[in-house]
C-alpha positions as CSV (number, residue, x, y, z in Angstrom):
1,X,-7.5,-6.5,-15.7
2,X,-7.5,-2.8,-16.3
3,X,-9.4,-2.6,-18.7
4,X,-12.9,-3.7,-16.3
5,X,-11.8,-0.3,-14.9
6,X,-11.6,1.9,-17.3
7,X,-15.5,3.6,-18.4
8,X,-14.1,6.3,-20.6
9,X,-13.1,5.9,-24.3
10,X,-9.8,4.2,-25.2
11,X,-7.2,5.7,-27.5
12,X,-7.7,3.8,-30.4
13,X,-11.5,4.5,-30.3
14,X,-12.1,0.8,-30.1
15,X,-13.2,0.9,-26.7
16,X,-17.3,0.7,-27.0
17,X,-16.9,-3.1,-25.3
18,X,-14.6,-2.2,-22.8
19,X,-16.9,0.7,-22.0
20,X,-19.9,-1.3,-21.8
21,X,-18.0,-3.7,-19.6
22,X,-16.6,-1.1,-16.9
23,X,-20.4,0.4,-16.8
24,X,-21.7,-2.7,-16.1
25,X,-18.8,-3.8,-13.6
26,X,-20.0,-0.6,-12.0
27,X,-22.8,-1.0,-11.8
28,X,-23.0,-4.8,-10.2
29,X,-19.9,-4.0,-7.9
30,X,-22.0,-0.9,-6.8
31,X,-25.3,-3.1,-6.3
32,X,-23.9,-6.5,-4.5
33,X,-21.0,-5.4,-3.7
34,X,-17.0,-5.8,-4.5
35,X,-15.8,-9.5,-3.5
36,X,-12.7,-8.9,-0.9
37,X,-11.1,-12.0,0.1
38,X,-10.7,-13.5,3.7
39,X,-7.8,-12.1,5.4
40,X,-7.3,-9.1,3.2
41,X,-6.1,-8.5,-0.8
42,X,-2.8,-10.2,0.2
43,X,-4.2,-13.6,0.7
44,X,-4.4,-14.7,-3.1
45,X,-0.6,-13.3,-3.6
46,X,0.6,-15.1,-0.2
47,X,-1.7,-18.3,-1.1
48,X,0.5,-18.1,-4.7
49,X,3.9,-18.0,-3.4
50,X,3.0,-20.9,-0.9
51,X,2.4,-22.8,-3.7
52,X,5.4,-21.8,-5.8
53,X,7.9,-22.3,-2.7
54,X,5.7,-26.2,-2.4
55,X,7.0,-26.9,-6.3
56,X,10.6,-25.4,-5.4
57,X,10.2,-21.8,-6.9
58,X,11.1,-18.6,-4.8
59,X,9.7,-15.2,-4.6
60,X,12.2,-11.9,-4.2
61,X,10.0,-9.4,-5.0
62,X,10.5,-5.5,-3.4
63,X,14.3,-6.1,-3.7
């Protein structure tokens, strides 16, 4: 996921796609805009717990 970030060139100097790629996520976040979800950046983590707690998993994360 980082690497949509990153523009500059990579330490292995294999970076030219990834390069390309960040310009150009750049450049169409800059033009229509970033997609934010409904409710704020939590909602896709709290939506995934739900879920996870519905199957009988748990979440302890921050402890």
């Amino acid at each position: 996921m980082t690497d949509a970030i990153v523009i500059g060139p990579g330490p292995n100097g294999l970076a030219a796609g990834r390069q390309v790629f960040g310009r150009m996520m750049s450049m169409l976040g800059q033009s229509h805009g970033f997609p934010v979800p409904v409710g704020g950046a939590g909602t896709p983590t709290a939506a995934l717990v739900s879920r996870l707690r519905r199957h009988g998993g748990g979440c302890a994360a921050g402890r």
